[in-house]
C-alpha positions as CSV (number, residue, x, y, z in Angstrom):
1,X,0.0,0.0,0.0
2,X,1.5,3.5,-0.7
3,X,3.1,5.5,1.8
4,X,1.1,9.3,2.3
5,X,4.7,10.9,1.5
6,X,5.1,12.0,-1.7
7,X,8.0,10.4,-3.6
8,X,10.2,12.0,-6.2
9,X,13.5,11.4,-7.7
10,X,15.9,10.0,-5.4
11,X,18.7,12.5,-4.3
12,X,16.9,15.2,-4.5
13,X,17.2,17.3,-1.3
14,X,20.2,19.7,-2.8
15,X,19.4,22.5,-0.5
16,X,19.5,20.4,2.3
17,X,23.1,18.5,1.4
18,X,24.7,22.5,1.0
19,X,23.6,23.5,4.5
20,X,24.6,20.2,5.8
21,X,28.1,20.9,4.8
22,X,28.3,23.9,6.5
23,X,26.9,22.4,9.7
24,X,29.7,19.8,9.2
25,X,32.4,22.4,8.8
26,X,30.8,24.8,11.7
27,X,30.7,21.2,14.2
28,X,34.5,19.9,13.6
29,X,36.1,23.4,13.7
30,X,33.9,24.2,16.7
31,X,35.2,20.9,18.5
32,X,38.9,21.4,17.6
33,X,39.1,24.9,18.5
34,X,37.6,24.1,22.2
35,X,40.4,20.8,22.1
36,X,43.5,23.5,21.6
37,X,42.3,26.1,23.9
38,X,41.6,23.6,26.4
39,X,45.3,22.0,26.2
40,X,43.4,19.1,25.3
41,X,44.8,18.2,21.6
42,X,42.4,16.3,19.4
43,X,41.4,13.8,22.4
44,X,38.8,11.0,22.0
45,X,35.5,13.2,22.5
46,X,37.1,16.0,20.1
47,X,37.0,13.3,17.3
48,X,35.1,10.7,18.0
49,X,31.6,12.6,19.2
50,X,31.7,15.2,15.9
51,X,32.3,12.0,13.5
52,X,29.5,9.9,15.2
53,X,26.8,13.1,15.1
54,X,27.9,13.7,11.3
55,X,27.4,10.6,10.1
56,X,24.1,9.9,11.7
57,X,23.0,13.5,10.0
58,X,24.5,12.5,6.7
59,X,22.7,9.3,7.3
60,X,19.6,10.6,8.1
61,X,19.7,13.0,5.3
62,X,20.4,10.2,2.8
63,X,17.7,8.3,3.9
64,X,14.8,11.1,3.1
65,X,16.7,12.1,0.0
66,X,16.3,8.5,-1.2
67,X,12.7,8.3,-0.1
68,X,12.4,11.5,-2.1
69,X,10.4,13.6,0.4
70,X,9.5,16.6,-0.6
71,X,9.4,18.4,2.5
72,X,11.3,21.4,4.1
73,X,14.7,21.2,3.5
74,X,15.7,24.0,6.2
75,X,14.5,22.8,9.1
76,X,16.5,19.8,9.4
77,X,19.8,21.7,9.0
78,X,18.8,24.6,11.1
79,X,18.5,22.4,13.7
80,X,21.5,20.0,13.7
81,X,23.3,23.5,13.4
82,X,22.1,24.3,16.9
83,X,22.5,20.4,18.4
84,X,26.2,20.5,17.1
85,X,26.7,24.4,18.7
86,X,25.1,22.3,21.9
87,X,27.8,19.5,21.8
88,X,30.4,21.9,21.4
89,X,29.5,24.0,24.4
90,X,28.8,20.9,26.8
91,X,32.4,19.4,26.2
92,X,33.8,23.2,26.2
93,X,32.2,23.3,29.8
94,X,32.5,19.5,30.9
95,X,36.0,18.5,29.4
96,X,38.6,17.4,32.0
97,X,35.7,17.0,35.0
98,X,34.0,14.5,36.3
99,X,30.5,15.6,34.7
100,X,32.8,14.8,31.3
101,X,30.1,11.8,29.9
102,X,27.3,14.7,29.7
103,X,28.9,15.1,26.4
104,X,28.4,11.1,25.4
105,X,25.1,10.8,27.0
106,X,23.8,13.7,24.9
107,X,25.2,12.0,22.0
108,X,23.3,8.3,23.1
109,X,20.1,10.5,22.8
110,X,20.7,12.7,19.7
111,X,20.8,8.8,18.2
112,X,16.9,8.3,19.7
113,X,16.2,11.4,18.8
114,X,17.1,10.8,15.0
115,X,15.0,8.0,15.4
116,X,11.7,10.3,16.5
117,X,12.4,12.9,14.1
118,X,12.6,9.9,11.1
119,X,9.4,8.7,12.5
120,X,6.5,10.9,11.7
121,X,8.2,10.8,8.1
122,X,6.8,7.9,7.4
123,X,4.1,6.5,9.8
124,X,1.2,7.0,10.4
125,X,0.0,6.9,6.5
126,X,-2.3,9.5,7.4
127,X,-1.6,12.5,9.7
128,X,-5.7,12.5,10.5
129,X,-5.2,9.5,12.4
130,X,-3.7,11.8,15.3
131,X,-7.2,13.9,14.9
132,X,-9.1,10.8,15.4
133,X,-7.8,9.6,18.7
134,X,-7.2,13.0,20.1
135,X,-8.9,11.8,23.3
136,X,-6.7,8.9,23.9
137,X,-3.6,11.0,22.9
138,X,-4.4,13.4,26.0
139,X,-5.5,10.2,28.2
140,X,-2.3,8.7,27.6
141,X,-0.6,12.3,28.6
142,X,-3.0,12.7,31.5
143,X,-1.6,9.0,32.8
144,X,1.6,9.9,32.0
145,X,1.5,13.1,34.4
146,X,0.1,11.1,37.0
147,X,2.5,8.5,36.9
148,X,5.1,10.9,37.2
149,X,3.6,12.0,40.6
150,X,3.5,8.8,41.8
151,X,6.6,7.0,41.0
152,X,8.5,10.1,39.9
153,X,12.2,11.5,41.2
154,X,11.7,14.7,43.4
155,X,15.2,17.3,41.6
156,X,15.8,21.0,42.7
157,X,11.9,21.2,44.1
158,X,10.3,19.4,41.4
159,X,8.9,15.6,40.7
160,X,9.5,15.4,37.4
161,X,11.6,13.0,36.7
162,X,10.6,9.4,35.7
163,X,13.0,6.8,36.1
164,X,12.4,3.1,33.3
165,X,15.3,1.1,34.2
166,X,18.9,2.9,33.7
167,X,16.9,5.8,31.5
168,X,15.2,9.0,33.3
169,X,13.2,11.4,31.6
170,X,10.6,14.2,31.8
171,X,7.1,13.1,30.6
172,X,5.8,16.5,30.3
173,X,8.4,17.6,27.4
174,X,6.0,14.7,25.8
175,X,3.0,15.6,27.5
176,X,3.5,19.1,25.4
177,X,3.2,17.6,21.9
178,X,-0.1,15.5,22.8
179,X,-1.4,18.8,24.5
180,X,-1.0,20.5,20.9
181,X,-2.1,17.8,18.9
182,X,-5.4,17.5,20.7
183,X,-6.1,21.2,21.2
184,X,-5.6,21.3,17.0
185,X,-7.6,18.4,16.6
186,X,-10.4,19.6,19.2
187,X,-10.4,23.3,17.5
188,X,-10.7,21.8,14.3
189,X,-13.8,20.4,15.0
190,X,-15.3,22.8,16.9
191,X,-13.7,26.3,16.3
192,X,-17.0,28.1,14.5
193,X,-19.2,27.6,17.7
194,X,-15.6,28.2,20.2
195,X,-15.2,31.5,18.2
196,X,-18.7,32.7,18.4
197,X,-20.4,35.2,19.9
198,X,-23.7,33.2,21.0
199,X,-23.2,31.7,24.1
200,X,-23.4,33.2,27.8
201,X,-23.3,36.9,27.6
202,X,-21.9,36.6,24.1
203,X,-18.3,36.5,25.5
204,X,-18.7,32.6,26.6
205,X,-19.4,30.1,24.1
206,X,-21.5,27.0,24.8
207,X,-20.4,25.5,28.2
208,X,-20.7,21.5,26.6
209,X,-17.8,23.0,23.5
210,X,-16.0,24.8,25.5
211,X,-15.7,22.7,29.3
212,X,-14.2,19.8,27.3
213,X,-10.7,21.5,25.8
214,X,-10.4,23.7,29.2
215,X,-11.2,20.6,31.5
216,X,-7.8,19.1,29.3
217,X,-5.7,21.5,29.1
218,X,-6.3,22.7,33.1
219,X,-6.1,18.9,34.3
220,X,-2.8,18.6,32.5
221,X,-1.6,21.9,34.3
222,X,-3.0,21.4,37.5
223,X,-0.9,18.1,37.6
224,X,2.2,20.0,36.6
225,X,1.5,22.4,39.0
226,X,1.3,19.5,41.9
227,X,4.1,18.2,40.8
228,X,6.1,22.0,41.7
229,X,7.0,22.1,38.1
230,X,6.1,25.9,37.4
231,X,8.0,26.1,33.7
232,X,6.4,23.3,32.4
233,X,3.1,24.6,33.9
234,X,4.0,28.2,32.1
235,X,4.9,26.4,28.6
236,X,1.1,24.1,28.8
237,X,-1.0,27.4,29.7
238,X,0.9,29.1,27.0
239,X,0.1,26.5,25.0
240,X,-3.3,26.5,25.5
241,X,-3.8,30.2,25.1
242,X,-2.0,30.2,21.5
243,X,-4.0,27.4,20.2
244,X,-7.3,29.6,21.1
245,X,-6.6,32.2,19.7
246,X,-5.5,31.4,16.5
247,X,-8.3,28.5,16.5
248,X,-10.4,31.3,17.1
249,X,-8.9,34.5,16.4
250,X,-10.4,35.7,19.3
251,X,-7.9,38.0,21.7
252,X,-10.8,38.4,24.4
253,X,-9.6,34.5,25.1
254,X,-5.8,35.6,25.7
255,X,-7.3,38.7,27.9
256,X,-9.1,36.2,29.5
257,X,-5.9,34.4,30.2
258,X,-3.5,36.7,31.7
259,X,-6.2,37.5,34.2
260,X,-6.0,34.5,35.3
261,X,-2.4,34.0,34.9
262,X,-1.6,36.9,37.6
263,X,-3.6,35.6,40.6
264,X,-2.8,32.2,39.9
265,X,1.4,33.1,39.8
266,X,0.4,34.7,43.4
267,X,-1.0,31.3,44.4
268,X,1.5,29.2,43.4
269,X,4.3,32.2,44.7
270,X,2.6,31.3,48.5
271,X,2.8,28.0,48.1
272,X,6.5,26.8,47.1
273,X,9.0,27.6,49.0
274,X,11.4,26.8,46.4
275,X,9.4,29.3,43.7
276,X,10.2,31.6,46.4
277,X,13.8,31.1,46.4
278,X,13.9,31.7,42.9
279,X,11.6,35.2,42.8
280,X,13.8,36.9,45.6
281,X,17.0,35.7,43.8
282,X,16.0,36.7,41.0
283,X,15.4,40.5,42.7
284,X,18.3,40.5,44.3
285,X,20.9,37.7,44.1
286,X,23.6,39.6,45.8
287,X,21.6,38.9,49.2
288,X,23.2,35.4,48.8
289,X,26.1,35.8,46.1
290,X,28.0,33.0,47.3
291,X,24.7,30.5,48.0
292,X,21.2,30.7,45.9
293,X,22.3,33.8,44.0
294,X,25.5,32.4,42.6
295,X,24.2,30.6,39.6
296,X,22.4,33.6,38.6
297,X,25.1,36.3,39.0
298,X,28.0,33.8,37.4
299,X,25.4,33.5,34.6
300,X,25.4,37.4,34.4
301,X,29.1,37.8,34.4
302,X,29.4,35.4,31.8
303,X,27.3,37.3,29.6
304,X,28.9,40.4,30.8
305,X,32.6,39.5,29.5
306,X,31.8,38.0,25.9
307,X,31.5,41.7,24.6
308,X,31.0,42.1,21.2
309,X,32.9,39.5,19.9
310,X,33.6,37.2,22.6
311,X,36.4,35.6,24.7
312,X,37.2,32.9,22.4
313,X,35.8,28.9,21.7
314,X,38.1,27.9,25.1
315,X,39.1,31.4,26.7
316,X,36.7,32.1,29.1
317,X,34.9,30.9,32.7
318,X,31.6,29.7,31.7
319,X,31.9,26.5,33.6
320,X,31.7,28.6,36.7
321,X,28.1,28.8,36.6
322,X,26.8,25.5,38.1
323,X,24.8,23.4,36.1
324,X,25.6,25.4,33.2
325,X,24.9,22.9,30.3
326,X,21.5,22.8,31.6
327,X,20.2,26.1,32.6
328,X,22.6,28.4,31.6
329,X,24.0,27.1,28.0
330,X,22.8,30.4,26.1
331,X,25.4,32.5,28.4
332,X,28.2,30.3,28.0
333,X,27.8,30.4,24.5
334,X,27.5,34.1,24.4
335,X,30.1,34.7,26.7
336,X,32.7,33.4,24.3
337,X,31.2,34.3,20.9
338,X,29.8,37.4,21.7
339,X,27.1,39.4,21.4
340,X,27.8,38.4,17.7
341,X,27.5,34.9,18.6
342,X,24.5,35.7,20.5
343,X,22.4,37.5,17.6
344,X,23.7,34.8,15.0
345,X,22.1,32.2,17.4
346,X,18.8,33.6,17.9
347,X,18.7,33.9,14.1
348,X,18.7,30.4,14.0
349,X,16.0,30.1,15.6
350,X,14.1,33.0,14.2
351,X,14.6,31.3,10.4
352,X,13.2,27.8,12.4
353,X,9.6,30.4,13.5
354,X,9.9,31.3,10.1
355,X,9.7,28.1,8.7
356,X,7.3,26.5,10.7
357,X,5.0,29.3,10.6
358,X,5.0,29.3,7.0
359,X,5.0,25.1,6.3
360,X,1.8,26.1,9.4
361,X,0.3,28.8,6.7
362,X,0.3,26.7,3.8
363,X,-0.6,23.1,5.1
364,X,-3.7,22.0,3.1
365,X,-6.3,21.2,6.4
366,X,-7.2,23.5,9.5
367,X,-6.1,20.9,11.3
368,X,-2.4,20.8,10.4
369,X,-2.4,24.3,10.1
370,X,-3.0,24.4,13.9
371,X,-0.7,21.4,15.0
372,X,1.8,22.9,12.9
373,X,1.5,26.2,14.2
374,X,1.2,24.6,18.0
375,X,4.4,22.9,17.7
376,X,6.0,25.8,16.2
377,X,5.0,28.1,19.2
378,X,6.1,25.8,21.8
379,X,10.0,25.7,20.4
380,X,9.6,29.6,19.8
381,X,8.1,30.1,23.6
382,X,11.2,27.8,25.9
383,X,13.5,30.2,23.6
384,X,11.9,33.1,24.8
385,X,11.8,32.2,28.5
386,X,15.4,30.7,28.9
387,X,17.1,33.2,27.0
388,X,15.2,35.9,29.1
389,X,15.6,33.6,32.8
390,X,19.9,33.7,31.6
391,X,19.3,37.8,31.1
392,X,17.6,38.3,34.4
393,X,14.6,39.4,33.0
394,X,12.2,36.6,34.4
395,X,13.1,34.8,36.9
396,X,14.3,30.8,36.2
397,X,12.0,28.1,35.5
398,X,13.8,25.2,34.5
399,X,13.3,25.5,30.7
400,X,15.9,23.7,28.6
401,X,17.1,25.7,25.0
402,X,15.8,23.8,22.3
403,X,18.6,21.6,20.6
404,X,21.2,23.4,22.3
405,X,21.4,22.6,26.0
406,X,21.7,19.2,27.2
407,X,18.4,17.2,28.4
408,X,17.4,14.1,26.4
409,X,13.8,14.2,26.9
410,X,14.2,17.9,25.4
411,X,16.2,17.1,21.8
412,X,13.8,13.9,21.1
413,X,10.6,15.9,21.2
414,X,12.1,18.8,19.8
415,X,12.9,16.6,16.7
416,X,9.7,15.0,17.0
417,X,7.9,18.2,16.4
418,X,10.5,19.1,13.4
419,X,9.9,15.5,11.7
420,X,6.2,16.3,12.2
421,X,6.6,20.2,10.5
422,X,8.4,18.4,7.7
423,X,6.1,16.0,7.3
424,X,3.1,18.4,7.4
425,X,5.4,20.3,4.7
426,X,5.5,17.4,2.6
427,X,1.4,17.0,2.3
428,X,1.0,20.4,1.7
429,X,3.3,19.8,-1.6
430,X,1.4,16.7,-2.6
């Protein structure tokens, strides 16, 4: 039976090949530069990581030229660009210490997350199968929460860990992909009478249309907000607030939201200690410089000294800042490239909004308009809100950067969602 992907002539994904070089050349100079100025030379993890992520791009990339999808061929590139930036700044950070197999961990799950980018390339046959069972999808993330509660690993305040075996992840990074798929499917069906005007005092719609998709989305964020894990619960009601209004185009919705958004951050300031912590560091964090303000103010310095150009791949301190391949990769980054740096790496990103927005504009059904659009916000929304927790201008939350920082459960569903937008692409140029 044939495939749903289109098929053309095999090898046909030029665009893609060109950028890949440069991600190739971009990667091994990266890695040897941080080997010298480390006093490394070209060690084991200098060689052998850059080689091994190549050749599973190259592979990769073979494999959907040969299948001759037609699909986006910027996306892919784009964001191996920023994975490889992300492997070069955890071993600039971890080399020589004894945090040094972050580097080949994050490796062992760019390989699973090839596999979940590959897979939405090719099954299901039809993308309307995820519309059809968009109440099981959110069951099976509703379960998945609630596991997490109950068996889950308590970190820094939060039970949000899940531990299968020797592997531990974070459900919700999942949990965020079935959110968007069923709020897409869910507006698709019923967006005309969610968007109208004809319900209780005009502003309400029809209690049985509209209790169904808030019931969902709040259970989802009620259990993340249980669980003490605030950015994830920011990220879902962000979420949900997108996918309304441009399900419905109605901004009273968003209005709607950030009124409730205000005295529920009040709430959930009174009731966790450790959200707390984090609100008065983030005033002040010289009222503990050396204790819970350190992160933050090392994060800041870092920042600080990469000027306009930077200290140099290998020249400056950002392994200072605890926990810095997590939480605080964008300043170690910027720190030794720059402000330069900086800008060129938000540009990445902004061409991958670009893209998805667009591939969400032209996708042929309302529904993959709005999943495409869903999953395009998310990756666009963690950007915003770790880039402006490493500038002090919100306080932390726990966000990972998208492809860049190191967190498995993070880099699979991020390439989930991009082998999703490419495949979306792909219909839309059947």
């Amino acid at each position: 039976m044939r495939l749903a992907v289109p098929t053309s002539r095999p090898l046909s994904r030029l665009t893609e090949t060109r950028l890949l070089l440069w991600v190739a050349a971009i990667t091994v100079i990266g890695f040897f530069t941080v080997a010298l100025a480390l006093g490394q030379g070209l060690d084991g993890n200098a060689f052998i990581v850059p080689t091994a992520f190549l050749v599973i791009a190259f592979v990769v990339h073979a494999a959907l030229a040969l299948r001759g999808l037609r699909g986006d061929q910027i996306m892919l590139p784009v964001c191996l660009g920023l994975t490889g930036i992300g492997l070069i700044v955890i071993y600039r950070v971890t080399a020589g210490t004894d945090v040094a197999a972050l580097l080949t961990q994050q490796l062992a799950w760019f390989v699973v997350a090839m596999a979940a980018f590959v897979l939405p390339l090719f099954v299901p046959r039809d993308l309307s199968l995820l519309s059809r069972y968009k109440y099981t999808w959110m069951t099976f993330g509703l379960l998945l929460l609630v596991a997490t509660v109950v068996r889950g690993e308590e970190i820094n305040g939060a039970r949000i860990w899940f531990r299968l075996g020797p592997l531990s992840f974070t459900p919700w990074e999942l949990v965020k992909i079935v959110l968007v798929v069923f709020l897409a499917a869910y507006l698709d069906e019923y967006r005309e009478v969610i968007a109208s005007r004809r319900g209780v005092w005009r502003f309400v719609p029809p209690p049985p249309y509209l209790v169904p998709i808030v019931a969902m989305a709040f259970a989802a964020m009620f259990i993340l907000a249980f669980e003490k894990d605030i950015g994830a619960t920011l990220v879902f009601f962000g979420i949900f607030l997108a996918m309304l209004y441009l399900g419905t185009g109605r901004a009273s919705y968003v209005l709607a939201g950030v009124a409730i958004l205000a005295p529920a951050a009040y709430l959930v300031y009174r009731l966790y200690a450790h959200v707390q912590l984090r609100v008065e560091m983030w005033q002040n964090p010289w009222q503990d410089a050396l204790g819970s303000g350190y992160q933050i103010l090392h994060g800041l310095f870092s920042l600080g000294n990469g000027g306009l150009l930077g200290a140099g791949l290998g020249a400056g301190d950002p392994q200072t800042i605890p926990v810095v391949w997590s939480d605080f990769v964008f300043a170690a980054f910027a720190e030794e490239t720059g402000f330069i740096g900086a800008l060129a790496l938000l540009a990445l990103y902004l061409v991958l909004l670009y893209r998805g927005f667009s591939i969400a504009i032209a996708a042929p059904t309302t529904f993959l308009q709005l999943l495409a659009a869903g999953l395009t916000f998310v990756i666009g929304m963690q950007t915003l809100v770790i880039v402006a927790g490493n500038a002090k201008l919100i306080p932390l939350t726990g966000i990972t950067l998208p492809f860049v920082a190191y967190g498995g459960s993070s880099l699979v569903t991020n390439f989930l969602s991009i082998g999703l937008l490419i495949r979306i692409s792909a219909e839309s140029r059947r």
